[in-house]
Backbone bond lengths (Angstrom), bond angles and torsions (degrees), N, CA, C in turn:
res aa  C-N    CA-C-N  psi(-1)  N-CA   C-N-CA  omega(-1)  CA-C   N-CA-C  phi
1 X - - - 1.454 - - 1.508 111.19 -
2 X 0.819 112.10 -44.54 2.058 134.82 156.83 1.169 101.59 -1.66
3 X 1.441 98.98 -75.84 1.488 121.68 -135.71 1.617 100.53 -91.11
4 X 1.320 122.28 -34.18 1.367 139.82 177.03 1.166 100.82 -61.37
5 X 1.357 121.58 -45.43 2.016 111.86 175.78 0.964 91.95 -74.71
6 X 1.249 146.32 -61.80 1.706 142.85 -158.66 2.030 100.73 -36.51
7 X 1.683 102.95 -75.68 1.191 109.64 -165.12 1.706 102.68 -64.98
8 X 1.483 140.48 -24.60 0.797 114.77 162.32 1.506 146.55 -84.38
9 X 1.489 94.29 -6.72 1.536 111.47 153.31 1.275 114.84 -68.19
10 X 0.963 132.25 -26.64 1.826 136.73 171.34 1.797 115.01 -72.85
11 X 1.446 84.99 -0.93 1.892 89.15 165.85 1.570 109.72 -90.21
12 X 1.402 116.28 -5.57 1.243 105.76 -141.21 1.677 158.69 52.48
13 X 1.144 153.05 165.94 1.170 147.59 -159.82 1.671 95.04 -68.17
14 X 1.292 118.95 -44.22 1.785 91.00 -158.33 1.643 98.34 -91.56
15 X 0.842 124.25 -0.36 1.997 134.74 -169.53 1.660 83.89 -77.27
16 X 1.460 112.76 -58.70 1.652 117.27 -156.18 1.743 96.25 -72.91
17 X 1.178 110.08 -42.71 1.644 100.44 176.06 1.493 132.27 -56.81
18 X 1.809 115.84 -29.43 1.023 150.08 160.94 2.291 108.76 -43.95
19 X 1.127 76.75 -56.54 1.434 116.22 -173.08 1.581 96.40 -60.83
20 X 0.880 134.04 -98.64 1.512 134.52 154.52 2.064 124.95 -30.81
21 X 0.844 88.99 -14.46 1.935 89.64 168.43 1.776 88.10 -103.95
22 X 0.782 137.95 -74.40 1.881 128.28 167.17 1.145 108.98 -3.78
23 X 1.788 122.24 -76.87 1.307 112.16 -147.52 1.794 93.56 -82.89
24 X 1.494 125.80 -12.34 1.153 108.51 -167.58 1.339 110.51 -81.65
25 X 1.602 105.01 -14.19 1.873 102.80 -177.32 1.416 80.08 -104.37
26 X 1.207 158.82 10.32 1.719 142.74 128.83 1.766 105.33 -46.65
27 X 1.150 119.59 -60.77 1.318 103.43 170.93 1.010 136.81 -96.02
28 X 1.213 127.49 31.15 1.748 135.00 176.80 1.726 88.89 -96.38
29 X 1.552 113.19 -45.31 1.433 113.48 -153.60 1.543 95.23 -75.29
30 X 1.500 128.49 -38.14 1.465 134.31 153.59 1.585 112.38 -18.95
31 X 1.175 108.96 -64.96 1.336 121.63 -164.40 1.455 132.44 -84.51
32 X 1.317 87.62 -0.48 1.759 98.89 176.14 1.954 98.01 -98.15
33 X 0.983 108.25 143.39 1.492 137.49 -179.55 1.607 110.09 -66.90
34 X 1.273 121.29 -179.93 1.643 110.79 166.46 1.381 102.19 -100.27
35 X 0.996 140.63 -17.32 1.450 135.14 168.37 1.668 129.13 -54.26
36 X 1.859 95.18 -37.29 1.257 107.74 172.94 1.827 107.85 -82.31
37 X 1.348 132.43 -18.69 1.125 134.31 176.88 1.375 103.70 -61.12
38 X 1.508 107.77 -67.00 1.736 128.02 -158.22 1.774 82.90 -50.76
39 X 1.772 116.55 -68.71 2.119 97.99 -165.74 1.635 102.65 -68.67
40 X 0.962 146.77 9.50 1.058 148.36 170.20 1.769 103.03 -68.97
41 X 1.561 100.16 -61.87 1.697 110.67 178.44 0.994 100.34 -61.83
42 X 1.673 149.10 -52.92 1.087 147.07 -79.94 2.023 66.60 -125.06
43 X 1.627 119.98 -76.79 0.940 114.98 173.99 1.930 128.05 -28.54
44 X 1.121 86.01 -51.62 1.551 82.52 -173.38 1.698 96.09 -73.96
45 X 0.895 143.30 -27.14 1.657 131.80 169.13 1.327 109.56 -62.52
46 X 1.482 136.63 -23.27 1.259 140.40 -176.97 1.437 79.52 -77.85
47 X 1.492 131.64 -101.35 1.156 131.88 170.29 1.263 138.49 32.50
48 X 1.127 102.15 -64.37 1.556 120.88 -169.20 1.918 105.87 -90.11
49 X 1.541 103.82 -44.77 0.914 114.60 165.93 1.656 123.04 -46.13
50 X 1.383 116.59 -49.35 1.430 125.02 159.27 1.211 139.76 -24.58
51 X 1.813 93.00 -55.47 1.264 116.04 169.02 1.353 130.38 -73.54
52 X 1.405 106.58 -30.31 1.664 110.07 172.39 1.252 99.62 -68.77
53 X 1.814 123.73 -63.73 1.627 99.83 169.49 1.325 160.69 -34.94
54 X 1.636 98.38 -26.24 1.308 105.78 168.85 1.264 122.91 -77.71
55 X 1.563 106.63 -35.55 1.824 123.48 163.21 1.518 101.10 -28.16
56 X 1.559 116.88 -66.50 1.266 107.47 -151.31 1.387 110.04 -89.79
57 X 1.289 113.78 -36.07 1.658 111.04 166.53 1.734 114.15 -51.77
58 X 1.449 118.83 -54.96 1.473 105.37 -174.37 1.554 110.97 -82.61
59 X 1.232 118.36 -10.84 1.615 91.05 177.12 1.210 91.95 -116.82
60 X 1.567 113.74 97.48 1.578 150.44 174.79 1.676 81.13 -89.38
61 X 1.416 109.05 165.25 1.519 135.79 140.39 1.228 132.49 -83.45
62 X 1.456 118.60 113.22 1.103 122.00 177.73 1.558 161.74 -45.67
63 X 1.784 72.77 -21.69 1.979 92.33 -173.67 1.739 93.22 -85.21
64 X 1.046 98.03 163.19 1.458 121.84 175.39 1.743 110.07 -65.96
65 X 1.497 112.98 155.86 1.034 97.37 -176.79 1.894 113.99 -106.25
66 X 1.110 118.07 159.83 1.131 150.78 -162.82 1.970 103.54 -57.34
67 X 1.380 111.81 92.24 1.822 90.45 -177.53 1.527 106.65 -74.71
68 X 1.260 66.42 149.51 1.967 87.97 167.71 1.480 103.74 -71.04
69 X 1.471 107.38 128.48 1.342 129.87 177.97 1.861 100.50 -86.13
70 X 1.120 112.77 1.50 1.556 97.87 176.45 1.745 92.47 -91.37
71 X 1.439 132.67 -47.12 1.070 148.52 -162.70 1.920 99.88 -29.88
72 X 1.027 103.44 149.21 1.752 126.41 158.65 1.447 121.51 -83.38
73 X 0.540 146.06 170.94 1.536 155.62 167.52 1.673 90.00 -150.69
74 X 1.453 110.37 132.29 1.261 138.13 -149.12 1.773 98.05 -118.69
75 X 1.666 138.19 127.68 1.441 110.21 162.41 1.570 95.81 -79.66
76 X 1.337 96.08 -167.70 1.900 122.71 -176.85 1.433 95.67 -74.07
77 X 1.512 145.18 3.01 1.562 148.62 -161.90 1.283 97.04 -116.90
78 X 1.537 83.70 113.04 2.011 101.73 169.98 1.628 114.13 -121.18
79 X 1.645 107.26 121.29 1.447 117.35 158.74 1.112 118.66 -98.17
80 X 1.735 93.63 143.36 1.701 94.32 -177.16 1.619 98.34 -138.68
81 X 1.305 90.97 155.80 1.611 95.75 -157.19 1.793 87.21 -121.63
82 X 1.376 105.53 130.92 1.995 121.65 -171.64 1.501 96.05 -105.38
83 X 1.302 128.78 99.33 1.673 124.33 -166.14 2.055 88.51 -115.68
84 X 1.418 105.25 170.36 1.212 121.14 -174.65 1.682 103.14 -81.28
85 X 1.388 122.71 -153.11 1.558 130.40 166.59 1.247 120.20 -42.85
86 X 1.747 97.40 -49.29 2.309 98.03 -172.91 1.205 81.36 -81.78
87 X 0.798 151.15 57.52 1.842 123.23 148.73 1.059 139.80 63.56
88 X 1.285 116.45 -113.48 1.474 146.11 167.02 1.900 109.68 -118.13
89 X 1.203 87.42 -8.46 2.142 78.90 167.85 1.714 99.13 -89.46
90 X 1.193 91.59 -164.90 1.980 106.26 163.35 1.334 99.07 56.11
91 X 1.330 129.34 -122.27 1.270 117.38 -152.07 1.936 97.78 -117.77
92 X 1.386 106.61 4.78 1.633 117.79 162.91 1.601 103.16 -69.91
93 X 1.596 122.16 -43.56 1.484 124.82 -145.65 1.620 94.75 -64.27
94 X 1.149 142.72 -44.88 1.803 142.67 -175.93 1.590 103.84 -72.09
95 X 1.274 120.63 -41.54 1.312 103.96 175.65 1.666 117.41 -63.49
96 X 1.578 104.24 -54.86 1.688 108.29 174.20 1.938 109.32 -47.67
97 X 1.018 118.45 -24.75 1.632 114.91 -171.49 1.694 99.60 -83.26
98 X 1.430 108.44 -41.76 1.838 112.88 178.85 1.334 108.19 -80.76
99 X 1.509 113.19 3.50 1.923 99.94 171.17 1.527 93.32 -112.71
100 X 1.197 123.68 -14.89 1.654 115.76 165.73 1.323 122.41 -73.80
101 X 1.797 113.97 -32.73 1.497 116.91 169.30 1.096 95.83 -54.24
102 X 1.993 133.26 -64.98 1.265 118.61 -139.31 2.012 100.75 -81.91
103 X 1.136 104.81 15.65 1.548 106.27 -172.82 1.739 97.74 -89.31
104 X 1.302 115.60 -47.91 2.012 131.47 -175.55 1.099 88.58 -58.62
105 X 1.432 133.19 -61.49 1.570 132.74 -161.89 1.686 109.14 -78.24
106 X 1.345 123.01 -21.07 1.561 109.75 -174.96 1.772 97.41 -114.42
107 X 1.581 115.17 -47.38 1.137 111.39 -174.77 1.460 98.67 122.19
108 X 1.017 132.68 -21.89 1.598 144.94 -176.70 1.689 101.34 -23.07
109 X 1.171 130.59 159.84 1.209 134.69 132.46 1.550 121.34 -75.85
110 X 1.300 117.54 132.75 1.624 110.79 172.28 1.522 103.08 -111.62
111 X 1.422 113.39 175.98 1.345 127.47 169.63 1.716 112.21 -172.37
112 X 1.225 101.84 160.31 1.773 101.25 166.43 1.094 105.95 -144.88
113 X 1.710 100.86 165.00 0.903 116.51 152.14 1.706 139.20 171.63
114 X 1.259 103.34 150.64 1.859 140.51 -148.65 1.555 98.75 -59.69
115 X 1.161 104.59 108.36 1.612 122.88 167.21 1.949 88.29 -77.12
116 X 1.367 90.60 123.11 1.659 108.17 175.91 1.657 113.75 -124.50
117 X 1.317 105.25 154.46 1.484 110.84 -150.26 1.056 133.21 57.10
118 X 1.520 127.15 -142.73 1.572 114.46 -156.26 1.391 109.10 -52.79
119 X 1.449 149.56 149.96 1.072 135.98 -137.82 1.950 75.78 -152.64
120 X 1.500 116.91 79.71 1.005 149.04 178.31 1.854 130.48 -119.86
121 X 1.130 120.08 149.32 1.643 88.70 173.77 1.902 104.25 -94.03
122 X 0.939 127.11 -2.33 1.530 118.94 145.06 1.518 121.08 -37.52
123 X 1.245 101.94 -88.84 1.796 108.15 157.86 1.393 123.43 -47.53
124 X 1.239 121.84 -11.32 1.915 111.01 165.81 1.338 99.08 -76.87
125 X 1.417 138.20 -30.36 1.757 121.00 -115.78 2.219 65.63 -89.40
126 X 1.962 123.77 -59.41 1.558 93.16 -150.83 1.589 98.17 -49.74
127 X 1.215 130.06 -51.53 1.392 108.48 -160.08 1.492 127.90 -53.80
128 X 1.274 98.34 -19.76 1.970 100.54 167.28 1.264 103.44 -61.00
129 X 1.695 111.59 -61.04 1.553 100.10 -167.40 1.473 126.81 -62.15
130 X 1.114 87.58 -20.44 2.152 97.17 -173.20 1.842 76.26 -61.83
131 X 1.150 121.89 -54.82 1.701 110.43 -157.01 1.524 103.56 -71.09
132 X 1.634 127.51 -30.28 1.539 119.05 175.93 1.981 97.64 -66.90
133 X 1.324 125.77 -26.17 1.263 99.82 -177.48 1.145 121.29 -110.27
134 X 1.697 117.82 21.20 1.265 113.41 120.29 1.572 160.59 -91.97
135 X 1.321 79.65 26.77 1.633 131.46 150.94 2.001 98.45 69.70
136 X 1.171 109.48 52.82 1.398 130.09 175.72 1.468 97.18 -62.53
137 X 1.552 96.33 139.58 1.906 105.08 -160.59 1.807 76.36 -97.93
138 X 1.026 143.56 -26.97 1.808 136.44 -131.03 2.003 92.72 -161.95
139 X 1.771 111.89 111.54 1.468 89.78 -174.57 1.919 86.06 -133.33
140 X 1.333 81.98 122.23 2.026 83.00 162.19 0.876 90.94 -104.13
141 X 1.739 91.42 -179.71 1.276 131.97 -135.40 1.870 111.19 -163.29
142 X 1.155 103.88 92.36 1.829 95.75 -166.75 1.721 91.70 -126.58
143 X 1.425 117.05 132.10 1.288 126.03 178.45 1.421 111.32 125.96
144 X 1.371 132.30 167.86 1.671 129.77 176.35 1.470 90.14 -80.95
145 X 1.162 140.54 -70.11 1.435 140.17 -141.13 1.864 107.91 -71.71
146 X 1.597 95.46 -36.85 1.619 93.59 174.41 1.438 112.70 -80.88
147 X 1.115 126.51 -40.84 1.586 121.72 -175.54 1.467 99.00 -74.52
148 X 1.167 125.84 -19.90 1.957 96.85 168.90 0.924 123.78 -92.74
149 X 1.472 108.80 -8.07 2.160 117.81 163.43 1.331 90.94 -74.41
150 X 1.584 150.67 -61.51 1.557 144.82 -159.77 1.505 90.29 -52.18
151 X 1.422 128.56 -62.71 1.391 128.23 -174.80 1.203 132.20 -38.05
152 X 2.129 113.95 -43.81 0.810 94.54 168.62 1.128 135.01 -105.83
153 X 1.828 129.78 13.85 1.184 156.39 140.21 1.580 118.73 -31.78
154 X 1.169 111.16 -43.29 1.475 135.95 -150.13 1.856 93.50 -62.77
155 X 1.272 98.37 -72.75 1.904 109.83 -170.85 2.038 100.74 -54.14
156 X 1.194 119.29 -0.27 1.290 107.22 -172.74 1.780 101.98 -110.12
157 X 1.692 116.49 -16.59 0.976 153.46 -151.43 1.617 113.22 -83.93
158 X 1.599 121.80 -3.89 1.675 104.96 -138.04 1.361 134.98 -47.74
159 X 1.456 101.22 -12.03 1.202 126.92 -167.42 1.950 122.20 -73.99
160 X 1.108 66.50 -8.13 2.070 82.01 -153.44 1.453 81.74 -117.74
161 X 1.416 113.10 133.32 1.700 132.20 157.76 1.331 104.76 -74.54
162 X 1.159 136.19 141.45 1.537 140.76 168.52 1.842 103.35 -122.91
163 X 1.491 87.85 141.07 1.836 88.43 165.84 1.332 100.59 -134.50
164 X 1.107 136.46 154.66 1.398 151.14 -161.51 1.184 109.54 -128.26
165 X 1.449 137.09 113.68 1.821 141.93 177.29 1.326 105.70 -96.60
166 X 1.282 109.57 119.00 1.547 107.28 -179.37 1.622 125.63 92.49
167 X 1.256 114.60 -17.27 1.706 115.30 -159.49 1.245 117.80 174.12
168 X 0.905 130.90 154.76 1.734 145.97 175.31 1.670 98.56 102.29
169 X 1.047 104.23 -172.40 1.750 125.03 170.51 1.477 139.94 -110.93
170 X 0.950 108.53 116.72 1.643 102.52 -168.69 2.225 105.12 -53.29
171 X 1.374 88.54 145.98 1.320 95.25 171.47 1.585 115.49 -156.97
172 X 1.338 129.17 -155.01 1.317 129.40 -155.47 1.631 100.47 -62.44
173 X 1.266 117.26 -42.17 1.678 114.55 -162.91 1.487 95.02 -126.77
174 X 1.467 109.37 17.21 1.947 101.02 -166.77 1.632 80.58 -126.28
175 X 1.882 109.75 144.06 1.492 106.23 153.63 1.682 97.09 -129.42
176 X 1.486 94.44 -170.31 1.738 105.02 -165.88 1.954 92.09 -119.63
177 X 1.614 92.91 143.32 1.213 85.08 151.23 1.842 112.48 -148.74
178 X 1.121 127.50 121.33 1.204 133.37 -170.80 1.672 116.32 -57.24
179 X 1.711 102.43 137.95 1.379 138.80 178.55 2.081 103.45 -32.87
180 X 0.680 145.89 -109.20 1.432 143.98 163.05 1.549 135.15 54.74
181 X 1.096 126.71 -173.26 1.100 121.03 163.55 1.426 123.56 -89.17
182 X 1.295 101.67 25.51 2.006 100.88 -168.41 1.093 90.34 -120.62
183 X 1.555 136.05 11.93 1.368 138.42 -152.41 1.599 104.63 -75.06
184 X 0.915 114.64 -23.87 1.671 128.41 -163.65 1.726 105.78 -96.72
185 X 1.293 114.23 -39.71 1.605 125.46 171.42 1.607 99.48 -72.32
186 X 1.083 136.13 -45.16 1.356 147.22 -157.43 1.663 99.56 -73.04
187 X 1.120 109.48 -56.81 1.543 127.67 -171.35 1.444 108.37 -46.05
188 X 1.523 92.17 -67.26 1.519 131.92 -177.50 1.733 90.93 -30.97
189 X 1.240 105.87 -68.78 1.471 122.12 -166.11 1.482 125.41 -60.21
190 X 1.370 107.22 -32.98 1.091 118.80 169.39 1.477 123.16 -73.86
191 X 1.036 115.23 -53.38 1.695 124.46 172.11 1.514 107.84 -52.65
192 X 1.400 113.16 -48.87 1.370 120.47 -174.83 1.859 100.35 -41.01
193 X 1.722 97.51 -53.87 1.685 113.60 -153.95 1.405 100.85 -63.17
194 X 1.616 111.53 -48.46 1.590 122.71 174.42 1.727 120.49 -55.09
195 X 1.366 108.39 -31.44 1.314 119.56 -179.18 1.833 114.76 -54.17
196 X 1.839 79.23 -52.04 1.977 99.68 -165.54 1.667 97.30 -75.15
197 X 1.202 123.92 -20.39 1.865 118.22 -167.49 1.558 85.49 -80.59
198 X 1.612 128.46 -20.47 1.256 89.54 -150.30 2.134 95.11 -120.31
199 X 1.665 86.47 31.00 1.940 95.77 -157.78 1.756 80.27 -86.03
């Protein structure tokens, strides 16, 4: 026992302190279980993980990003086009192409859309209104059953330009544009005209 203090007094004070923080993390690491190892890792893998995320989330780049030159820029003016069963094919497909011309040339937003089932102007009138309360600046109207719901919507309407394909009557905020092969120039023209009265 002597000699064991002797030589470990010959380490000096910080050798023997050394000496004793060793064997005590010799037996702490003894005494932990594998359960306490595995959340031990388990934490520090969350951890680390954290940190790489934050790496890449906060050191974003600063400059602005680059627009796409294909992109549109859209005005606040939306046409919407109220078509029968076919849609936008059949005798919808020339009107939808002359509200897309007058969309490149003004910027308009377009949209449609298909009165389904009974193909009546009873059954047109909710789908008009669903489109007046999404507050459409410009609303066609292609089919018998939809253009005589636009018609009789129209005089209560002042706000909203109406054009009619095929039928109804031109009036204060409503114009006509005839069935034909000009249907697509006609359209075009009209939306364009309704677009600019109301820019």
């Amino acid at each position: 026992m002597t000699q064991a203090r002797a030589s470990g007094g010959a380490q000096g004070p910080g050798g023997g302190r050394l000496a004793v923080l060793g064997r005590a993390a010799v037996t702490w690491l003894r005494s932990l279980r594998g359960r306490t190892v595995a959340l031990a890792a388990g934490a520090t893998a969350v951890v680390a993980a954290l940190v790489v995320a934050g790496v890449l989330f906060l050191g974003h780049d600063d400059r602005p990003p680059i627009p796409d030159t294909r992109a549109r820029h859209y005005t606040e003016t939306d046409a919407c086009l109220l078509t029968g069963k076919d849609g936008i094919t059949g005798s919808g497909a020339a009107v939808w192409q002359g509200m897309q011309d007058a969309s490149l040339a003004t910027h308009a937003r377009v949209s449609w859309t298909q009165v389904s089932g009974e193909q009546s102007v009873g059954n047109a009138r909710p789908f008009l209104n669903g489109m007046l309360q999404r507050s459409c600046d410009v609303v066609l109207a292609v089919g018998r059953p939809e253009t005589a719901a636009a018609s009789e919507a129209a005089p209560r309407q002042k706000k909203v330009a109406f054009v009619l394909v095929g039928g109804g009557r031109a009036g204060a905020n409503t114009s006509t544009v005839a069935a034909g092969d000009g249907v697509r120039a006609g359209v075009a023209a009209a939306v364009e005209r309704a677009v600019r009265e109301r820019a």
